[in-house]
C-alpha positions in Angstrom: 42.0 59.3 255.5 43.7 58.2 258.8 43.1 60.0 261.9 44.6 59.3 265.5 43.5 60.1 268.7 43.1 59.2 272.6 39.4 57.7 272.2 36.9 56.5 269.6 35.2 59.3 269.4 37.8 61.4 269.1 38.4 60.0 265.7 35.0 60.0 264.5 34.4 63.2 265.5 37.5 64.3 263.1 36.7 62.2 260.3 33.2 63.6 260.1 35.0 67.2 260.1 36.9 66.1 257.2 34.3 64.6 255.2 32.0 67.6 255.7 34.8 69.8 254.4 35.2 67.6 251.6 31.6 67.7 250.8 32.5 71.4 250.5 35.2 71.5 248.2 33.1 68.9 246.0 30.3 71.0 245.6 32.6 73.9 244.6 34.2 72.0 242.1 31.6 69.8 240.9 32.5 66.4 242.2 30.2 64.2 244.1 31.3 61.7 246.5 29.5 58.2 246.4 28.6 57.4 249.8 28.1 53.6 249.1 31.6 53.2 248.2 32.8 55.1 252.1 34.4 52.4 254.4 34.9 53.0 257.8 37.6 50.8 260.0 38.2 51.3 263.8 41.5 50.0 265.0 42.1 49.5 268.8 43.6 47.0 271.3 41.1 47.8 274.1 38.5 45.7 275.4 35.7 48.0 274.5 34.0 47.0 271.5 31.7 49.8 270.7 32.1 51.0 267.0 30.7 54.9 266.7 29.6 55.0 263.5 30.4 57.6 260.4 28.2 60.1 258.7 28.4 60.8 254.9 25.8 62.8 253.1 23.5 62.2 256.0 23.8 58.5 256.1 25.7 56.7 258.6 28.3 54.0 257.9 29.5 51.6 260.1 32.5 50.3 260.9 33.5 46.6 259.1 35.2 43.9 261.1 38.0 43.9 258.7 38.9 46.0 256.0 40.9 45.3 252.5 43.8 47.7 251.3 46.0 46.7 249.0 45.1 42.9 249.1 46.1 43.3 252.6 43.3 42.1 254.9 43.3 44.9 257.9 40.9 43.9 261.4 40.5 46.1 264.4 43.5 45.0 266.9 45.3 44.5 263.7 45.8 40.4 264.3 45.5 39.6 260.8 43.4 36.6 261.5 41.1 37.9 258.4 43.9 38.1 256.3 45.3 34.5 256.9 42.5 32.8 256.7 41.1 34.7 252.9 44.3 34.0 251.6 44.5 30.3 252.9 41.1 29.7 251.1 42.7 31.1 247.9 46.1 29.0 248.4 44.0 26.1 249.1 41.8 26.4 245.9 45.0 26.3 243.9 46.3 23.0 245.6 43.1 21.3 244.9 43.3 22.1 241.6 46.4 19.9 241.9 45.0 17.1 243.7 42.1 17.1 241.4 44.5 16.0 238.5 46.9 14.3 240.7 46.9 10.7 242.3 48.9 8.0 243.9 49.4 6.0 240.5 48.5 8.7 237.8 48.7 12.5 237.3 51.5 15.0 236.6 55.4 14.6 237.6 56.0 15.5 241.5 59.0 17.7 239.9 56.3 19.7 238.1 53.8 19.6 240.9 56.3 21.0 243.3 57.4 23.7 241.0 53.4 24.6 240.8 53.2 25.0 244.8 56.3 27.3 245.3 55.6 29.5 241.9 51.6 30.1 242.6 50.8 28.4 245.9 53.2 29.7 248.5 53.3 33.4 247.5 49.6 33.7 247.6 49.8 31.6 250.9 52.3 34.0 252.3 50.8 37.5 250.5 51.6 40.4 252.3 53.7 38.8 255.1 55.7 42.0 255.4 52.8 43.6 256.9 51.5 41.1 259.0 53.8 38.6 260.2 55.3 39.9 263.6 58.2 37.6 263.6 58.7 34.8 266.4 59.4 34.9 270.3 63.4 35.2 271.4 65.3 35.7 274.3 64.7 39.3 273.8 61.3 40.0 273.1 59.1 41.3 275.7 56.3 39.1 277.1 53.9 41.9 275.8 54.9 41.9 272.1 53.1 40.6 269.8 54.5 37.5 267.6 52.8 34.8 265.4 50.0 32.8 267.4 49.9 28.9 267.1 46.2 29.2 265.5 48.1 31.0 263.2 50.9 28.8 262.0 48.8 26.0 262.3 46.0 27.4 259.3 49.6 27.5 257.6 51.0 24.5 258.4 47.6 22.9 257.6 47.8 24.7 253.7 51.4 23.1 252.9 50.5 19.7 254.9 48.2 19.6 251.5 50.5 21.0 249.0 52.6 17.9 249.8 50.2 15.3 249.3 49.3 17.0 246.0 52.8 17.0 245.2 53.7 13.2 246.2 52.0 9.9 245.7 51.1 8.6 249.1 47.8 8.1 251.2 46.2 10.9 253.6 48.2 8.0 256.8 51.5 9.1 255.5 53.5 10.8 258.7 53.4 14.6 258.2 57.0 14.5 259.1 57.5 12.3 255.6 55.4 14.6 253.7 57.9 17.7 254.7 61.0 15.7 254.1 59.8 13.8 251.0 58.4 16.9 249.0 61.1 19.1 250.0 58.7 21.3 251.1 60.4 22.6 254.9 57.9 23.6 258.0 55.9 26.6 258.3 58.0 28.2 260.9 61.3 27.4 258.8 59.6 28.9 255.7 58.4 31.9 257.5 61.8 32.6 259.2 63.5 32.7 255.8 61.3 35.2 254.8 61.9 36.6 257.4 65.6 37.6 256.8 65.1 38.4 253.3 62.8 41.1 254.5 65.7 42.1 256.7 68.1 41.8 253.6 65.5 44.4 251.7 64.9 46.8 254.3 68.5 47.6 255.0 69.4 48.2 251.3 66.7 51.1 251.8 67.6 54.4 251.2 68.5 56.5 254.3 65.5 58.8 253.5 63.1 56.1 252.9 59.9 56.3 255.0 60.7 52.7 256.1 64.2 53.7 257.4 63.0 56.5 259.3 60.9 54.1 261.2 64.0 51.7 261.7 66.3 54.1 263.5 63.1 55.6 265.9 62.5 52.1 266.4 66.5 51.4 267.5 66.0 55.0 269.9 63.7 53.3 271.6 65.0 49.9 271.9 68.1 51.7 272.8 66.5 54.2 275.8 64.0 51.5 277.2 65.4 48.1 279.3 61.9 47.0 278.0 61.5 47.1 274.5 58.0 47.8 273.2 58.3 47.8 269.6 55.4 45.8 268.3 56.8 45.0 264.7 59.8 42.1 265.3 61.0 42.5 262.0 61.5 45.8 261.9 62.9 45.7 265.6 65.7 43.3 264.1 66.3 45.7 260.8 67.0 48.6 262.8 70.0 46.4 264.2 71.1 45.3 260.8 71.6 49.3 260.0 74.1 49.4 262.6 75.3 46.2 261.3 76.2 44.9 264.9 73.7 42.2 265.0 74.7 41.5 260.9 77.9 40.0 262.2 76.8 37.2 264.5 74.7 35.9 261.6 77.6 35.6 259.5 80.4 32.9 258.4 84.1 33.3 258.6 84.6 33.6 254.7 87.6 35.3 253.0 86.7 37.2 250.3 89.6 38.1 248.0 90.3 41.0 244.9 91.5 39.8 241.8 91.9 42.4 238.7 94.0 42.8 235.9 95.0 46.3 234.6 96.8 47.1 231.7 98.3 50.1 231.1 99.7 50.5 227.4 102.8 50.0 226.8 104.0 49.4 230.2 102.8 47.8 233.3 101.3 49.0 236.6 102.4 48.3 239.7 100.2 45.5 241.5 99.2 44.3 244.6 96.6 42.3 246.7 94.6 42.7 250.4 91.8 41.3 252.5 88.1 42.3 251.4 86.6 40.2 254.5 82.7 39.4 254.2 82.4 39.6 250.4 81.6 37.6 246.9 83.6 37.4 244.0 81.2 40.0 242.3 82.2 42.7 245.0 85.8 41.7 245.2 86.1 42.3 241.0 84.7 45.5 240.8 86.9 46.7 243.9 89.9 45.3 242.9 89.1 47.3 239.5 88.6 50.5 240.9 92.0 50.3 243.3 93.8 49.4 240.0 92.1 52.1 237.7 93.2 55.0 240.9 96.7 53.3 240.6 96.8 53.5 236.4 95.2 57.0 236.3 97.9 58.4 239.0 101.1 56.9 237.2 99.5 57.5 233.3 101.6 61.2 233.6 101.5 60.3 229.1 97.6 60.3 229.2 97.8 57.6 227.4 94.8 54.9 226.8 93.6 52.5 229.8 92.5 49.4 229.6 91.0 47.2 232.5 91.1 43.6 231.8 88.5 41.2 233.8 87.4 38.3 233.5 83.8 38.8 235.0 81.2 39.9 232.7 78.2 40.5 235.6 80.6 43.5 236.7 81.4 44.8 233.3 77.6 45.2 232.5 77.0 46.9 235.6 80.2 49.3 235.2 77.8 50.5 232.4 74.7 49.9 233.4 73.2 51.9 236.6 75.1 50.7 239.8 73.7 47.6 241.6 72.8 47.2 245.2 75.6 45.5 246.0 79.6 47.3 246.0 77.3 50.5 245.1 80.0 52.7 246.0 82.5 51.0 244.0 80.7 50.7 241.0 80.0 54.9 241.1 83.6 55.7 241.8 84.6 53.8 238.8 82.0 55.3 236.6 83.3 58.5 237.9 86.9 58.3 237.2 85.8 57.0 233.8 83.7 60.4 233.2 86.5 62.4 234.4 88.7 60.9 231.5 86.2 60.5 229.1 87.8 57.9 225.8 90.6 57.6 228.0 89.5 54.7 230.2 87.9 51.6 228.6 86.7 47.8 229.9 87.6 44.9 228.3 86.5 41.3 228.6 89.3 38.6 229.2 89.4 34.8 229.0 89.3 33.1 232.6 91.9 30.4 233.1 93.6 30.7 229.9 97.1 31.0 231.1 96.8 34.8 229.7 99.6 36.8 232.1 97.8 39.5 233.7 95.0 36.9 234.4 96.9 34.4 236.2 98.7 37.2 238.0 95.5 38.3 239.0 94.6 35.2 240.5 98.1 34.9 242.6 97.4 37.6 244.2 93.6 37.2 245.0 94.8 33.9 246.6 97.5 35.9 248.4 95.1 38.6 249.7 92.8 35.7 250.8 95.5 34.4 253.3 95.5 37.7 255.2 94.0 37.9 258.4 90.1 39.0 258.2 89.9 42.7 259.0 86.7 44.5 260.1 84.0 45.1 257.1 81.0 45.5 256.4 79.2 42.3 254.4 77.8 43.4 251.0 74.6 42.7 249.3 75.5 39.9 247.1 77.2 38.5 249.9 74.5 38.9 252.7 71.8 37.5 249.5 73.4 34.2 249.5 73.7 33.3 253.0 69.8 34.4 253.2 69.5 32.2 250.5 71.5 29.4 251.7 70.3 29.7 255.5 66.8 27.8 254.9 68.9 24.4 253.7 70.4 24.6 257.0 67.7 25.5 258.8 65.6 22.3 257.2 68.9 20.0 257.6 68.8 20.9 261.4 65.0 20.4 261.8 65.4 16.6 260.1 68.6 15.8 262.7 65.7 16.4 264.9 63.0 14.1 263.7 64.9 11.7 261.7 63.5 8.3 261.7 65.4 5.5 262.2 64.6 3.7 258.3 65.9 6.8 257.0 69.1 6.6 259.0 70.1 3.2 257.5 69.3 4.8 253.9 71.9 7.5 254.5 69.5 10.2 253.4 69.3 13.6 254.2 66.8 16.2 254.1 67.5 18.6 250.4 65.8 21.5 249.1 67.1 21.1 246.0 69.2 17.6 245.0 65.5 15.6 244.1 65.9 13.1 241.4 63.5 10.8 242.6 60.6 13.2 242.2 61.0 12.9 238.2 60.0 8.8 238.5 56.4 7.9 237.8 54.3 8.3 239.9 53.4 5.1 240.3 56.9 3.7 241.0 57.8 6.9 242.9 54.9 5.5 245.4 56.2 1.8 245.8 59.8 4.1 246.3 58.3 6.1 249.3 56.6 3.2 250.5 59.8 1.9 250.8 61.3 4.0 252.9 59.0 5.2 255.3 57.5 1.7 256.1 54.1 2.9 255.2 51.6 0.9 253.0 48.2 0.8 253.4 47.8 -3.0 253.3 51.1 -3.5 255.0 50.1 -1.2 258.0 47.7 -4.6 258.3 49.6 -7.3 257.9 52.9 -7.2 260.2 55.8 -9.3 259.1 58.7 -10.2 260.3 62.1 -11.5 258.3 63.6 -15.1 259.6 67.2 -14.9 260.9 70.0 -15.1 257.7 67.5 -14.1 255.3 68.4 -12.4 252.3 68.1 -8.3 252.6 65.2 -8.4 250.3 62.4 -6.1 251.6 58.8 -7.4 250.0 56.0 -4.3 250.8 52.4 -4.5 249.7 50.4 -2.5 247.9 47.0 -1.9 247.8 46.3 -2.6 243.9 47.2 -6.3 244.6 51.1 -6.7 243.6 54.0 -6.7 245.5 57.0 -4.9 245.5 60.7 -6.0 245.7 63.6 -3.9 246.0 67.0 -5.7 246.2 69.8 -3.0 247.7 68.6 1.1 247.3 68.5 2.5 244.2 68.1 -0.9 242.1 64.9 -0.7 239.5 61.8 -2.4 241.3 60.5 -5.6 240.2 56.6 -6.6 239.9 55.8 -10.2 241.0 52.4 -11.7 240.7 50.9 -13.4 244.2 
């Protein structure tokens, strides 16, 4: 039971109203309410601490300091510090776990170790961030609303700093800066943003009646009516924009989209033709192409004779058949319509890609035509808007190692990937020696400075701890172990 009011009080003084009248209707229909089992949470911002308590069945119950609902940890001026820090301590158990079995020179792959921390680790790390992450400070957020608190993205930070050095074989020294490039494992704040905009992604595919969207456009009224916004939520500040799709443009790349479709009408040809689809994927541009093509055929078929629409993608053939995706809804129902207004008339059929089959190739001179038309005005689809989600945290962690890049790393020509990591299926023992390497950091050689004599040979020697050294002629060459 929720109940709102001006003061403290007022509240409790409803919710022991309601819990009397339950009591009530309980006794007049037999049930009995446990009163061991009643929680009681306060929520306000004031200063005043006082917590009126709650009577049940003549007992009182106080109020907690933070509540559970829904594995969502829920404190009095809602700052979710509760709820971070339980579900740290359960993201942490899991990477110990991994350093438990792990070491520098023995233990599982880093490949497999990785794929542990971002399968189990960082979604119970990150549980329920919809509900309490606030998003972070921009140009346009007022000074009074609330966004994510350094203590905060530190207790993060400090939960991934470990999931690296379970994932990789190096010493507690290493730089963290290393450990987030190495691992491939990006920053809290880059992680957090991405999440970020795949909430955004997922609350604009909502349904216009959806309790959610309802929220959204109030939320864009008063954004809209007040020179200071005081929206508390961020992210659902920033959603309510991506429903009127203005602020969805500035996010996105210049990138034609173009409609390629082959109908055949038996036993003559339709006319054909090509345009601009603007912000889409291939997916949307298929099915769209297929339903302009299938109006066109069903308008000069005056025989009502058989249709056939040829295409070469089977994702939109399953979903012409299938209940309509997310993305190119619309399309995907008007073609499912026509074909229930001609029922056995109107048929799909898969054709070979690239096979120098007529109607295909066709097809693909006119996509390429319609893709060199200027860009028109449209809306990005799903698929679409998915991928650049998807894609946006590689650049995101590209731009942050610009930043930071060390200068041993520069000389390597290496860049900061999320995905591209064939080094982390080595040994890890020789992946070690391979990280030592680059970053310059040994345990014994941290030291025992060096320095090479002019015209020596590029030959870098690095110690190691377990008493052997390591040479490494030119990157990339297999390492050699020489006895001191």
């Amino acid at each position: 039971m929720l109940f709102i009011g001006d003061t403290l009080d007022e509240t409790t003084a409803k919710a022991n109203a309601a819990i009397a009248e339950m009591e009530t209707w309980g006794q007049q229909e037999a049930f009995s309410f446990d009163p061991d089992k009643t929680e009681v949470m306060h929520f306000s911002r004031k200063k005043n601490r006082s917590s009126p308590p709650v009577s049940h069945q003549g007992r009182e119950v106080n109020a907690q300091k933070a509540m559970r609902w829904l594995g969502v940890w829920l404190d009095r001026k809602l700052t979710f510090n509760t709820h971070i820090e339980k579900w740290s301590l359960k993201a942490n158990k899991v990477i110990s776990q991994l350093l438990f079995v792990n070491n520098t020179v023995r233990g599982t792959s880093a490949i497999a170790a990785r794929r542990a921390v971002y399968a189990v680790a960082l979604p119970t790390l990150l549980y329920g961030l919809d509900t309490w992450f606030p998003g972070f400070i921009s140009e346009t957020t007022h000074k009074r609303a609330r966004t994510i608190t350094r203590t905060q993205l530190s207790k993060l930070q400090v939960i991934l700093n470990k999931a690296c050095q379970a994932v990789l074989p190096v010493w507690k020294t290493t730089p963290r800066v290393i450990l987030w490039k190495e691992a491939g494992i990006p920053p809290a704040d880059i992680i957090l943003k991405q999440m970020q905009a795949r909430t955004a992604l997922r609350y604009a595919m909502l349904d216009a009646a959806h309790p959610i969207a309802r929220r959204l456009r109030q939320a864009q009224h008063e954004v809209d009516q007040s020179n200071f916004p005081t929206a508390h939520n961020r992210t659902l500040r920033r959603q309510s924009r991506l429903l009127r799709t203005a602020a969805f443009q500035r996010w996105l790349q210049d990138r034609n989209g173009y409609c390629r479709v082959w109908i055949c009408s038996i036993p003559h040809w339709t006319p054909w033709g090509c345009g601009q689809l603007g912000c889409r994927e291939v997916f949307d541009a298929e099915i769209h192409g297929a339903v302009e093509g299938l109006r066109r055929a069903v308008l000069a078929n005056f025989a009502n004779e058989p249709i056939t629409v040829c295409m070469d993608n089977t994702s939109a053939i399953d979903c012409i058949g299938a209940t309509a995706p997310n993305s190119s809804q619309a399309c995907f129902r008007a073609f499912q319509k026509i074909g229930d207004k001609y029922p056995y008339q109107v048929s799909v059929k898969w054709c070979p890609g690239h096979s120098n089959i007529f109607g295909n190739e066709l097809a693909d001179l006119l996509a390429k035509q319609g893709a060199n038309l200027p860009v028109l005005e449209h809306l990005p689809s799903v698929s679409y808007r998915r991928r650049q989600v998807k894609g946006q945290i590689a650049v995101d962690y590209q731009q942050w190692w610009q930043g930071v890049e060390r200068a041993g790393y520069s000389s390597l020509g290496l860049a900061a990937e999320l995905r591209k990591l064939p080094e982390l299926a080595l040994p890890r023992r020789l992946l070690g020696y391979l990280l030592a390497a680059r970053s310059h950091h040994d345990f014994t050689q941290a030291r025992r400075p060096w320095s090479a004599p002019a015209g020596a040979e590029s030959r870098l020697s690095i110690s190691s701890t377990v008493g052997k050294s390591l040479t490494i002629s030119g990157f990339g060459s297999h390492p050699t172990l020489k006895r001191r």
